[in-house]
C-alpha positions in Angstrom: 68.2 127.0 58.4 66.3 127.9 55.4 62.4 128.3 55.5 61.4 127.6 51.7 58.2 129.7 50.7 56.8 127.3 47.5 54.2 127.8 45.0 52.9 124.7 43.6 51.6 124.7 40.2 49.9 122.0 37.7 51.8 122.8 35.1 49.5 121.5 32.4 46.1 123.6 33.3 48.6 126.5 34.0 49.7 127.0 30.7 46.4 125.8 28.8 44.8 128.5 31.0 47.6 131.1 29.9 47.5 130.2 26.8 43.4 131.3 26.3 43.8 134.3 28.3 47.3 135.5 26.2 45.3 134.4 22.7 49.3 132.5 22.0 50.5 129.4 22.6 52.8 129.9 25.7 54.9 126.9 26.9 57.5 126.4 29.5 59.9 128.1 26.9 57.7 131.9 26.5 55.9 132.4 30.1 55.7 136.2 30.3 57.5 138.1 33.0 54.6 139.0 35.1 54.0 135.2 36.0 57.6 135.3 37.5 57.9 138.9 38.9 54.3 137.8 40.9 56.0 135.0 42.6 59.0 137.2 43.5 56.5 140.2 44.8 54.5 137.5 47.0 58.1 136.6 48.4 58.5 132.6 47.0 61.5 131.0 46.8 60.6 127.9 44.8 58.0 126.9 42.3 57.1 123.3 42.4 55.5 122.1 38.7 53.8 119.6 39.4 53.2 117.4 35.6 55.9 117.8 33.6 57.0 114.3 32.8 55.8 112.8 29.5 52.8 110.2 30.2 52.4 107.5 27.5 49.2 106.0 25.8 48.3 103.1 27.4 48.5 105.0 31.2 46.8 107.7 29.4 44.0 105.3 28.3 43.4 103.3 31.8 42.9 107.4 33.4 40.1 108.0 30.3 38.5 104.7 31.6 38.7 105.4 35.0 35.1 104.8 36.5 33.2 107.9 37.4 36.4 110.3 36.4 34.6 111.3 32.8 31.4 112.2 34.7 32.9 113.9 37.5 34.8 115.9 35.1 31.8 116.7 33.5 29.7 118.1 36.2 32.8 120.5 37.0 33.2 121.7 33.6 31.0 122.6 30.9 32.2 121.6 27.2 34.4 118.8 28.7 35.7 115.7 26.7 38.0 112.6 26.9 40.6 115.0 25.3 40.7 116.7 28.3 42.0 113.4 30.5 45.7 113.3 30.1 46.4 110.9 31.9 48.4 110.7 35.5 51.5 112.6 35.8 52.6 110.1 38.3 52.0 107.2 35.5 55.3 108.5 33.5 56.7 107.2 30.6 60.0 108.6 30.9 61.7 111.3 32.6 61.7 113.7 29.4 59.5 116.8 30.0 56.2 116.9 27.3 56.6 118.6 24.1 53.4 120.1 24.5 54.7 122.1 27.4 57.8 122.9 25.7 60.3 119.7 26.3 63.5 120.0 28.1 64.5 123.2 25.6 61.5 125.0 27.0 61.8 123.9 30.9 65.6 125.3 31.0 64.7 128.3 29.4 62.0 128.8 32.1 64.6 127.2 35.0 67.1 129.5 33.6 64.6 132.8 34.2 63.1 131.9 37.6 67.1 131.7 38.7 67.0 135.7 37.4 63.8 136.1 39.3 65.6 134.9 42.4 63.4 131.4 42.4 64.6 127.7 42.2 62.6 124.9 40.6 61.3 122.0 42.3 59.9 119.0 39.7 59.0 116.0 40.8 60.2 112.5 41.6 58.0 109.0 41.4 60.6 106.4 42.3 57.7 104.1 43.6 56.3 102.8 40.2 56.9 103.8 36.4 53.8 103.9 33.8 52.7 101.1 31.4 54.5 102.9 28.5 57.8 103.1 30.6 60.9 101.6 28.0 61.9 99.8 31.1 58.9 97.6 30.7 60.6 96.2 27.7 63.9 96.4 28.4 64.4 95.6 31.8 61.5 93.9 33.0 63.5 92.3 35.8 63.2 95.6 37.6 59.2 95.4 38.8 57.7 93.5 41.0 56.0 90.2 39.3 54.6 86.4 39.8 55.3 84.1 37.1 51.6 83.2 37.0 48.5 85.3 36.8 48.1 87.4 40.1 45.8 90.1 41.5 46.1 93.4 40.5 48.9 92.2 38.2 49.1 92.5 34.5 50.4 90.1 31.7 53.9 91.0 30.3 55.3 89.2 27.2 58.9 88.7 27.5 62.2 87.2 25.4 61.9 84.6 28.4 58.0 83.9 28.3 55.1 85.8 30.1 55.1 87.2 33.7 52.3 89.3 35.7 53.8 92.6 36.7 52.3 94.1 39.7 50.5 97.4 39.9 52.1 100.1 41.7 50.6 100.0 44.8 49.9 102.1 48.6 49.7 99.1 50.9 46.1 100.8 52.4 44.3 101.2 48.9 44.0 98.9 45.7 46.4 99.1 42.8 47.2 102.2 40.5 46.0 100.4 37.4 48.1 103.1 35.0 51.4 101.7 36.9 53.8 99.4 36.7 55.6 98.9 40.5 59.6 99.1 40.4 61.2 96.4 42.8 63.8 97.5 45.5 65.0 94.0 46.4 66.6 94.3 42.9 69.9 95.9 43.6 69.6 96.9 40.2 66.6 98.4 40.3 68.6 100.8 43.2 70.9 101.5 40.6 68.8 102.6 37.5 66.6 104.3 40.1 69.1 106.5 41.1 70.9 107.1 37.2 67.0 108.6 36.8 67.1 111.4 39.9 70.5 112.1 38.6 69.4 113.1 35.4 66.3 115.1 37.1 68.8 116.8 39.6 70.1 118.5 36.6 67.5 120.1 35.1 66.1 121.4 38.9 66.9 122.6 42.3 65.0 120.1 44.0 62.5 117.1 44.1 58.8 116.6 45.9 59.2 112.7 46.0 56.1 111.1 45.6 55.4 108.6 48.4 59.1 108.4 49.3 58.2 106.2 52.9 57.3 103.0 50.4 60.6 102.1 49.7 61.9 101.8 53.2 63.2 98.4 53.0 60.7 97.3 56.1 57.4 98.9 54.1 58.6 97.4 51.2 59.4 93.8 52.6 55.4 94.3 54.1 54.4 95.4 50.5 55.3 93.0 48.5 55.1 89.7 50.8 53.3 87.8 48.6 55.4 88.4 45.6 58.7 86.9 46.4 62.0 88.1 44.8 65.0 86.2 43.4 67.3 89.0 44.4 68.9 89.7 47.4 67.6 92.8 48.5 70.3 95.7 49.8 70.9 96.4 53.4 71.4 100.2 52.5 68.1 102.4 52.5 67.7 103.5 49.1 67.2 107.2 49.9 70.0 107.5 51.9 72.6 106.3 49.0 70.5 108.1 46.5 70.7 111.4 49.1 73.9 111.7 49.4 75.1 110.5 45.6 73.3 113.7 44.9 74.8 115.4 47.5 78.3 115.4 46.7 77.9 117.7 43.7 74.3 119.7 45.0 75.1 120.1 48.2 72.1 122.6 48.4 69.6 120.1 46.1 66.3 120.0 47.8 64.7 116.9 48.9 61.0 117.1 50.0 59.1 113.7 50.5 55.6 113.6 50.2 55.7 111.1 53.7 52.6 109.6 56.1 52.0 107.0 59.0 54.6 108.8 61.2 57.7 107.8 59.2 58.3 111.3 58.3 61.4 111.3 61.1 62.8 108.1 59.7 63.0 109.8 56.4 64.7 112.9 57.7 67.1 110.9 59.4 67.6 109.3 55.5 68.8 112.8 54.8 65.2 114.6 53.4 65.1 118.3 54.1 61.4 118.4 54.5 58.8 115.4 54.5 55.3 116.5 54.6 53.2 117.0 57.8 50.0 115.7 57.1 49.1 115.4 61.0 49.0 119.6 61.1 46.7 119.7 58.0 44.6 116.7 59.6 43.6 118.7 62.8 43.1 122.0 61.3 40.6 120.9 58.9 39.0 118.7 61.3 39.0 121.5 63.4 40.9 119.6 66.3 42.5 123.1 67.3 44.0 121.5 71.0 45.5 118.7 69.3 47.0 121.4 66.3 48.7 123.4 69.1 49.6 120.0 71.4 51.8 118.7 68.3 53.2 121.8 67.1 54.4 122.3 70.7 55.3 118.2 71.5 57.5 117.6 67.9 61.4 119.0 68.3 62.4 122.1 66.9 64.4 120.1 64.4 61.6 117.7 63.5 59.5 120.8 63.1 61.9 123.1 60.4 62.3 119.4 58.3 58.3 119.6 58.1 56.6 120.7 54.9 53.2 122.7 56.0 50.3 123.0 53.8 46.3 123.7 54.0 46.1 122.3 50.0 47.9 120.4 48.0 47.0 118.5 44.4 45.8 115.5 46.3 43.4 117.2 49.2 40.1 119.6 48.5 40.3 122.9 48.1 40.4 124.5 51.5 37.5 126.9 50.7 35.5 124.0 50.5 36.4 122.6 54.0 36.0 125.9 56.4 34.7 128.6 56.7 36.8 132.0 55.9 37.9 132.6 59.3 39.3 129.2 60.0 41.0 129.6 56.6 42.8 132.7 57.7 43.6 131.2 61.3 45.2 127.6 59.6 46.7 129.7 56.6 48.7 131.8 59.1 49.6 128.8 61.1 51.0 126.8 58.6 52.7 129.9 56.7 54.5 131.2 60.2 55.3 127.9 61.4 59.4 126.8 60.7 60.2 124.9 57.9 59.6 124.6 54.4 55.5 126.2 53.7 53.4 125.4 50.7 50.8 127.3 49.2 48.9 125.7 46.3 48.1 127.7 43.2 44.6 128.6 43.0 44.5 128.7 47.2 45.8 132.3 47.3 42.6 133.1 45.3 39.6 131.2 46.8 39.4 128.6 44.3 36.8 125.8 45.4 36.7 123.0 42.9 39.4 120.5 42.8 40.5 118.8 39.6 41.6 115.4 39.3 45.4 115.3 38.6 44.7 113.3 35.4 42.9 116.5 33.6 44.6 118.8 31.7 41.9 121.4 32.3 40.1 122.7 35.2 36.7 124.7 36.0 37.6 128.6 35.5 36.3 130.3 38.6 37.0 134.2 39.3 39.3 135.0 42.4 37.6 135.7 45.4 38.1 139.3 45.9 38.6 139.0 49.8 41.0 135.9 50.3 42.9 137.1 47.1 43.1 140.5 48.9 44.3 139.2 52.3 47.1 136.6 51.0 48.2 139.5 49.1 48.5 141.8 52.4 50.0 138.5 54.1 52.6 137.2 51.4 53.7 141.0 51.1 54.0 141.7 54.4 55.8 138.2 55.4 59.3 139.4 53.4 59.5 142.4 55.5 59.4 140.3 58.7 62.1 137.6 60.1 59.4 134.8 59.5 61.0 132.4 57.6 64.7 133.9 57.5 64.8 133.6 61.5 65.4 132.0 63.2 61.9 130.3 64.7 60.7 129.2 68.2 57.3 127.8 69.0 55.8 129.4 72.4 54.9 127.8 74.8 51.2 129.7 76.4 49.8 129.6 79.8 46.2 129.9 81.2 45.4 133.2 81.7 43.8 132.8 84.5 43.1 129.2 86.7 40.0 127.6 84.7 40.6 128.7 81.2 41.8 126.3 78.8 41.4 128.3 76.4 45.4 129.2 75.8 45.2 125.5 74.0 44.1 127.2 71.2 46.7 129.0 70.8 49.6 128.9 68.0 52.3 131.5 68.8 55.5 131.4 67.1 58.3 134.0 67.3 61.4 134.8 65.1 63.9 136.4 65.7 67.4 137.3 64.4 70.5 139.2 65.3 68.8 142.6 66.1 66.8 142.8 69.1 63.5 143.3 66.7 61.3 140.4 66.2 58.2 139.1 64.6 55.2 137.0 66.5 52.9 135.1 64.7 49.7 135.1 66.7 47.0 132.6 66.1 43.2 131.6 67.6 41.8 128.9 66.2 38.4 128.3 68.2 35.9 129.2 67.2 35.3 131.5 70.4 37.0 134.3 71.9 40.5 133.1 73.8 42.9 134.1 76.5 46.7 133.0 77.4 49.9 134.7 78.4 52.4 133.9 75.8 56.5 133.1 77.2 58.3 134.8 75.1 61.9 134.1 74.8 63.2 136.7 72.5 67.3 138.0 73.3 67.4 141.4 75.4 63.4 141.1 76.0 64.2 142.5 79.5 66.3 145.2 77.9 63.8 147.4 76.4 59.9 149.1 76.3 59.1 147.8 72.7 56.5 148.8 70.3 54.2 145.7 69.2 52.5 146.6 65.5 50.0 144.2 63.3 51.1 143.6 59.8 47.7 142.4 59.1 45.7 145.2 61.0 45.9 148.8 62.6 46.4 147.6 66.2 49.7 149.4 67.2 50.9 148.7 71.3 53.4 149.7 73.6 54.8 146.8 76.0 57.1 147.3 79.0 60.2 144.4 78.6 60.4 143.4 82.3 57.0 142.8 82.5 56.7 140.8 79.1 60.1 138.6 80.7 58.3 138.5 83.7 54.7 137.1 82.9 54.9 136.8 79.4 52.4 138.6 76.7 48.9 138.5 77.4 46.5 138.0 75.0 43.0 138.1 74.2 42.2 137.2 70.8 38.5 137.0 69.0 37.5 133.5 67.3 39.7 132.6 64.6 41.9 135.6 65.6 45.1 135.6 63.2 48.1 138.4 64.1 51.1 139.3 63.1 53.1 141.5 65.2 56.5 142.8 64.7 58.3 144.4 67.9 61.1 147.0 67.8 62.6 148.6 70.7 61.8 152.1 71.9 64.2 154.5 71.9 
């Protein structure tokens, strides 16, 4: 089972910013090595770039109007303007990759160098809704969702057959996305053209992040779309699970990672996703619900668990620096990096930024690393590759009170890896906020066998540990508030 390590990056600040620091204008096509030999040094196997597609004008012009956007973007960054909005890069007009970032000459170029790096490329995938400049709009209008009269959150359409109202791509929980046009999956045709798209993507990457893949489950959808009844007879197959495995009969090793909420995330594994997000483990670690964190880590399967895509930020939640303090940081950041399954780090996390940028700016506020969270995800993601966390093969444990009275071991996130040697890594995390106590059943192979050596990668505590005695009661511990380990034990001779 693979453990993906992935670096997400908004492509369009990214290079802006690279191109003012280098003086040159770099694109996709002329990134300099030390952008890729940093990713390989920090030990990530992917790099998600997040904005490539091309967004058109009128998308582009409902994200310039967007109330409170301009000012917002204002307050963060000195010297803005309008210019600066780009519009969504989930409002596409196309999948062809913007010739300000280099087009699809530059994004092979830059696919074809990660691959000598050692890295794969994840783009992404917004089969929910196209943009209003989208070609489709025009040619196949048939394949949105539409009323033949005036509707909410609809907009007019002028076709060869008279005027409909297409519908606004839409979350069932929040209004319409004004800069999109929604795609209708009880078209079987829609299905169809849908998929021609991801095969044309699949080429040009090693993987998709599907935006919001759990709306077009044929129940959500039917929910979805009620009110807007279709002349077609929708298909009994689930889209992703035709659309998985077309890909997968010539990428048998394509990555599919769904962006996924309101507990579907198992349906859509069962569809044949590798990972779909887990929102619930960011949820209670930043709302510091630390016995609910270790209750679901240790109540989801082990194969529900290495299908779950972990994260403290991503492009759509604050920055994490601006939700706790720098212990909890270092507590949840080791949790969901030592966790199985695939791990996300966001750019600009690994450094301390603190302002988040709305996705539909191509520029965002400048702010110097932090000195001391840059420093320890650099002793972290360097000393990761030299463990078996995430090339294990990874077991949540399961921790006891340490004495009767002392709940405190439900603070506790311990997870162990372990591969064909009889050395192993243990992740080792407090999050309360107060000192904690727990004896920690390890299962490791030939624990019994040996007196190990227990060393933090992350410290200078070095320990010596007796193997029937571990077997026997497990591995106490006593860890400070917010305490965040990671030990790796090797026999003693």
């Amino acid at each position: 089972m693979n453990h993906p390590l992935v670096y997400e990056i908004n492509v369009r600040c990214w290079l802006r910013e690279l191109s003012e620091k280098l003086g040159a204008k770099i694109t996709l096509g002329n990134v300099p090595d030390a952008e890729f030999e940093g990713w390989r040094r920090l030990g990530f196997t992917h790099v998600w770039l997040m904005g490539v597609w091309t967004t058109g004008a009128h998308s582009r012009a409902c994200s310039r109007n967007l109330p409170g956007l301009r000012k917002l973007c204002r307050d963060l960054m000195p010297g803005f303007s309008v210019a600066d909005v780009l519009g969504s890069p989930f409002a596409i007009a196309g999948y062809e990759v913007a010739r300000a970032l280099g087009g699809e000459t530059g994004l092979k170029k830059f696919r074809r160098r990660l691959a000598q790096f050692g890295l794969k490329l994840i783009l992404d995938f917004i089969p929910n809704h196209t943009g209003l400049d989208h070609p489709w709009l025009r040619e196949k209008p048939e394949l949105y969702v539409q009323s033949p009269k005036a509707a909410r959150e609809t907009f007019r359409l002028d076709t060869p057959a008279g005027p409909c109202w297409i519908a606004y791509g839409k979350d069932p929980y929040f209004p319409g996305w004004i800069d999109t046009a929604q795609l209708d999956y009880r078209n079987p045709a829609t299905h169809t053209a849908v998929l021609d798209e991801l095969r044309g993507v699949a080429a040009l990457c090693d993987g998709v992040r599907c935006d919001m893949a759990m709306l077009m489950l044929n129940d959500v959808f039917a929910r979805t779309w009620t009110r807007f009844p279709s002349p077609h007879t929708a298909p009994e197959a689930e889209f992703w699970a035709t659309a998985i495995s077309a890909i997968d009969e010539t990428r048998p090793d394509f990555l599919f990672f769904a962006e996924a909420y309101w507990n579907l995330e198992a349906r859509l594994q069962e569809l044949g996703f590798d990972y779909t997000y887990d929102k619930r483990l960011y949820d209670y670690l930043v709302a510091r619900n630390y016995p609910e964190a270790h209750r679901h880590l240790s109540a989801v399967s082990a194969a529900f668990l290495e299908h779950s895509g972990h994260f403290l930020e991503n492009h759509d939640e604050q920055r994490i620096t601006s939700l706790l303090s720098w212990p909890e940081h270092q507590a949840a950041a080791l949790v969901t990096l030592g966790v199985p399954g695939l791990r996300l780090l966001h750019e600009g996390q690994i450094t301390g930024a603190t302002k988040r940028v709305s996705v539909h700016c191509g520029r965002r506020p400048v702010e110097a690393p932090n000195p001391k969270i840059a420093a320890w995800y650099e002793r972290l993601l360097t000393a990761l590759p030299t463990t078996l966390v995430g090339r294990g093969s990874g077991e949540v444990i399961h921790t006891e009170r340490a004495w009767d009275r002392n709940p405190t071991c439900e603070n506790f996130v311990v997870i162990q890896w372990q591969g064909d040697a009889p050395a192993f890594d243990l992740v080792v995390v407090n999050l309360a906020m107060h000192q904690s106590q727990c004896y920690a059943e390890l299962t490791a192979k030939g624990l019994a066998d040996h007196h190990w050596q227990m060393k933090n990668l992350l410290g200078d505590e070095v320990y010596e540990r007796r193997g029937d005695d571990l077997d026997r009661q497990g591995l106490y511990l006593d860890l400070s508030a917010h305490g965040a380990q990671l030990f790796h034990f090797e026999p003693i001779p």
